[in-house]
C-alpha positions as MATLAB code, in Angstrom:
seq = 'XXXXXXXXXXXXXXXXXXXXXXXXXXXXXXXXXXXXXXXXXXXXXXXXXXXXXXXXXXXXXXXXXXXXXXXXXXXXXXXXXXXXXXXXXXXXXXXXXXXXXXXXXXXXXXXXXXXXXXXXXXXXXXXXXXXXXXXXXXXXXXXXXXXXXXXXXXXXXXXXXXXXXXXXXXXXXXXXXXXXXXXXXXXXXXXXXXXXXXXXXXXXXXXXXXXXXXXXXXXXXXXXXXXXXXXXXXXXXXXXXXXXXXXXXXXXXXXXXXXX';
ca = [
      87.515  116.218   92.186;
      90.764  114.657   90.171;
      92.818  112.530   91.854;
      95.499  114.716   92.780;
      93.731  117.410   94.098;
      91.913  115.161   96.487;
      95.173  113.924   97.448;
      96.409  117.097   98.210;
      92.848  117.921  100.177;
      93.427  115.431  102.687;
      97.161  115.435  102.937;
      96.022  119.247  104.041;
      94.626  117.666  107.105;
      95.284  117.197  110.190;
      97.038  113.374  110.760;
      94.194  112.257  113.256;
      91.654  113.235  109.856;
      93.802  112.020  107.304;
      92.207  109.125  106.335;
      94.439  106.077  105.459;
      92.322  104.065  102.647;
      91.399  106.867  100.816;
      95.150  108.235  100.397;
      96.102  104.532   99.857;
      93.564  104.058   97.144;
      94.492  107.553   95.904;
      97.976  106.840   94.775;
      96.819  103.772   93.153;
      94.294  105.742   91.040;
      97.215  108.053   89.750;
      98.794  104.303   88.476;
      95.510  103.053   87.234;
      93.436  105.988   85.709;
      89.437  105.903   85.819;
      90.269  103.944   89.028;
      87.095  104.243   91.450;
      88.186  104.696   95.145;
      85.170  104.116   96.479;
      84.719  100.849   95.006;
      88.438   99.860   97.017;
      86.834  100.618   99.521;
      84.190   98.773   99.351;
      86.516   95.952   99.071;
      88.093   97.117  102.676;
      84.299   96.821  103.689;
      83.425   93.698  102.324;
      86.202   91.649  104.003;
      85.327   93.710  107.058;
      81.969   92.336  106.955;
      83.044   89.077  105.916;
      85.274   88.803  109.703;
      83.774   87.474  113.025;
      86.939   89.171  114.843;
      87.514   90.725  118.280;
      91.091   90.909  118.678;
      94.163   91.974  116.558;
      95.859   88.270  116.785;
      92.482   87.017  115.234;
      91.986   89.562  112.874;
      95.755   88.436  111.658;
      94.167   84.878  111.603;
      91.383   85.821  109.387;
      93.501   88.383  106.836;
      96.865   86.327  106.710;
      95.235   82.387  106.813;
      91.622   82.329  105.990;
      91.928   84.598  103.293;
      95.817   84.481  102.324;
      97.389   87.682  101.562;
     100.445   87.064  102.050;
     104.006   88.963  101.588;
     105.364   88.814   97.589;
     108.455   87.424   98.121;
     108.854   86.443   94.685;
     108.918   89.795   93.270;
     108.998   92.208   96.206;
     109.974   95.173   94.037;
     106.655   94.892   91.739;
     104.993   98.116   92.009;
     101.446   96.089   92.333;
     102.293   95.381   96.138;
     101.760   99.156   96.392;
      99.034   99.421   94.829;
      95.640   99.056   97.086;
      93.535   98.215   94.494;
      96.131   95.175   93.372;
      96.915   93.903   96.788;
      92.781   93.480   97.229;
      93.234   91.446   94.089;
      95.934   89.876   94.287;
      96.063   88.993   97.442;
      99.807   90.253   97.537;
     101.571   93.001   98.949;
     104.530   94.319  100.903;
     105.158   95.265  104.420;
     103.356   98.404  104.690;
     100.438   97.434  102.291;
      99.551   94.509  103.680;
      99.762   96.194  107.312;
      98.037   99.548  106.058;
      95.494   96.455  104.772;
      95.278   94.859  108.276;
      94.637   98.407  110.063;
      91.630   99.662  107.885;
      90.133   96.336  108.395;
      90.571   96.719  111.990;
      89.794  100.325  112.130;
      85.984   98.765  110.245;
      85.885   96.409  113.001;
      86.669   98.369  116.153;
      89.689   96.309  116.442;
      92.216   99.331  115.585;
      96.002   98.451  114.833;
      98.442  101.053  114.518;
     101.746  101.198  111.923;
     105.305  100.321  113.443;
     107.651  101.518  110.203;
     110.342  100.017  111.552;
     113.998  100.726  109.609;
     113.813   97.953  106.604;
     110.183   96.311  107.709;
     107.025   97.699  108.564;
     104.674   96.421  111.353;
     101.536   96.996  113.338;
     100.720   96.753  116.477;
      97.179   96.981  118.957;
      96.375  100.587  119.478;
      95.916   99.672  123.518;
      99.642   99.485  124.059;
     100.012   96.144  124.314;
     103.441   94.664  123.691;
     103.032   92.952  121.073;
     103.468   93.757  117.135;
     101.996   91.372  114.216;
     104.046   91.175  110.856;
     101.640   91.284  108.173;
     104.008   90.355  105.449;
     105.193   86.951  106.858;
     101.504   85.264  107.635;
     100.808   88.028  110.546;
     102.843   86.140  113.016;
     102.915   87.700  116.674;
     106.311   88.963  117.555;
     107.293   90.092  121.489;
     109.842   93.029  121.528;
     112.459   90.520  121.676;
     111.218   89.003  117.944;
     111.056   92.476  116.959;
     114.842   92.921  117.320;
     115.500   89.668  115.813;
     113.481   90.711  112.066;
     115.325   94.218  112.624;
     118.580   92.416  112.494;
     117.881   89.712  110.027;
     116.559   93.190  107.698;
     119.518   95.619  108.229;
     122.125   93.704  109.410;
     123.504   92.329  112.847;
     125.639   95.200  112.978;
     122.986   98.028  113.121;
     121.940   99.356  116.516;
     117.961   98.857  117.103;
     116.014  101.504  119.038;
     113.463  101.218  121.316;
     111.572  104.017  119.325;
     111.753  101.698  116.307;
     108.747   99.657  117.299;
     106.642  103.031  118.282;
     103.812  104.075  115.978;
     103.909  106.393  113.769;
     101.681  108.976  112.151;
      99.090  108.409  109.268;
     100.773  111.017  107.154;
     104.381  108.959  107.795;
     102.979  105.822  106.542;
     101.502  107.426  103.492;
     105.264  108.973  102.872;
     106.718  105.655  103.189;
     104.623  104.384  100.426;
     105.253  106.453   98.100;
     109.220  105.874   98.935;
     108.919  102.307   98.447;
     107.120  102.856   95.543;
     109.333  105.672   93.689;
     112.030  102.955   94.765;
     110.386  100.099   92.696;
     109.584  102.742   89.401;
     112.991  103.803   89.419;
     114.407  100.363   89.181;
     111.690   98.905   86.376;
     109.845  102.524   85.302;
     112.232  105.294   85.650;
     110.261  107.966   83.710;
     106.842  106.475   85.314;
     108.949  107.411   88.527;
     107.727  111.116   88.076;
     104.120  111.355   89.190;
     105.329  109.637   92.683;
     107.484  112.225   93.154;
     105.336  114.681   91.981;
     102.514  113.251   94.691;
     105.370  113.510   97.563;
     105.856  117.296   96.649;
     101.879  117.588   98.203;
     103.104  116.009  101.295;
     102.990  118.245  104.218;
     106.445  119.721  105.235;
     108.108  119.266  102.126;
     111.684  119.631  101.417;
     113.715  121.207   98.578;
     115.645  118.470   98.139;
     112.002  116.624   96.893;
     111.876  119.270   94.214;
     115.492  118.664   92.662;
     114.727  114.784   92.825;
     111.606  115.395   90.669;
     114.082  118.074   88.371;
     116.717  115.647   88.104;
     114.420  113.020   87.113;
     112.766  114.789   84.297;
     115.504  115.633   83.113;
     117.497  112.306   82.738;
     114.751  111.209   80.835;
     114.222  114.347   78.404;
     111.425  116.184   79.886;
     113.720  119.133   79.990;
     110.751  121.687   79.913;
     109.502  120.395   82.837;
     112.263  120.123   84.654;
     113.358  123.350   83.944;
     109.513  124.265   85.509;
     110.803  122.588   88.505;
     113.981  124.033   89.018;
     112.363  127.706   88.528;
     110.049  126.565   91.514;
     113.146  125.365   93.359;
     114.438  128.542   92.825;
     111.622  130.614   94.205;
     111.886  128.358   97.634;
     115.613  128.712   98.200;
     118.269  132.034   98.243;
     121.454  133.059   97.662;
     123.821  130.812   95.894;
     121.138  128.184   95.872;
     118.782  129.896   94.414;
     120.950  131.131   91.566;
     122.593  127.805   90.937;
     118.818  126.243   90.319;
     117.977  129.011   88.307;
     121.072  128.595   86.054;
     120.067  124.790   86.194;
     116.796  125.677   84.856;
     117.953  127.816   82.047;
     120.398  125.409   80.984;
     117.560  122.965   80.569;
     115.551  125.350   79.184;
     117.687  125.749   75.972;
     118.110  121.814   75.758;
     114.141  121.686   75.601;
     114.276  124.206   72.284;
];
């Protein structure tokens, strides 16, 4: 089975089946074709069999020190630090690769960690409740609720009202939506046509909105793929009514004619 359609096999699922590595590894095979998932995750099982671990705080220890993956803060906006396959190598990652890193170790070790996307950071945090969240991105450091609302105000501001609910976890199929945000968000900036098979990925996510579909049209057609797009706005169409549904499917006639 292709890439994509296994993506959109286990995105099907229900979020307590959905398993994290594979969709991880999946979206880097769309960026690195011929990519072989199961020999990422392999790698995931390697350094899980390389760890003598029993708690989250020394599973941090063994993923953040011993074997130094560590945040990019060079070039946070590389679309590598997405990329499962090239954080493995590399060593380097973002917020929510190196913690979706952390929990499928832990998940290996019976040591499970659970994702905290947190506005403008992403954490983890043990999966018994226990107050306390790690930050995988800046050497796995153990942070107390009040540390959490110091990083969320260093991140978005001292202005910006935190929530309580900010340093809950959140579902499997949330973190796998998150990156593929940050990592439409890096393509844009560096890749914008290369942008297009993220969003095309997000339109498998469960509970998908219109306004996914009209980001993927739009895109397509600032860069010239006007056939396409108009393919997208036609689908568009068929989801919405009224004056919505005839204002895409003038959209996508218009384009249509460019593409000629």
């Amino acid at each position: 089975m292709e890439a994509t359609a296994r993506f959109t096999e286990l995105m099907q699922r229900p979020d307590a089946e959905l398993p994290l590595d594979q969709a991880a590894a999946l979206i880097a095979a769309h960026a690195h074709p011929g990519l072989d998932v199961d020999t990422v995750l392999a790698a995931l099982d390697q350094l899980a069999a390389d760890a003598t671990v029993t708690g989250a705080e020394a599973l941090a220890e063994f993923l953040f020190v011993e074997r130094g993956f560590a945040g990019n803060t060079t070039d946070y906006s590389d679309p590598r630090n997405s990329y499962l396959d090239d954080v493995l190598s590399r060593r380097l990652g973002i917020p929510i690769s190196l913690s979706v890193l952390m929990m499928e170790v832990g998940r290996r070790l019976d040591v499970p960690v659970l994702g905290v996307s947190m506005p403008g950071h992403f954490l983890v945090r043990p999966a018994d409740a226990t107050p306390v969240w790690f930050d995988p991105f800046h050497g796995g450091g153990r942070l107390d609720e009040e540390g959490c609302r110091e990083l969320f105000s260093r991140v978005r501001g001292t202005d910006a009202e935190f929530r309580a609910g900010y340093l809950e976890p959140t579902s499997t199929a949330a973190i796998v939506g998150r990156m593929l945000t940050n990592l439409q968000h890096s393509l844009l900036r560096r890749d914008p046509p290369g942008a297009a098979w993220v969003l095309r990925l997000r339109l498998r996510m469960p509970e998908v909105s219109a306004d996914e579909r009209a980001a993927l049209a739009a895109l397509l057609g600032t860069v010239g793929r006007f056939t396409e797009a108009a393919r997208e706005l036609d689908a568009l169409a068929g989801e919405l009514t009224g004056d919505a549904a005839e204002k895409a499917g003038h959209q996508a006639a218009a384009l249509r004619a460019r593409g000629n």
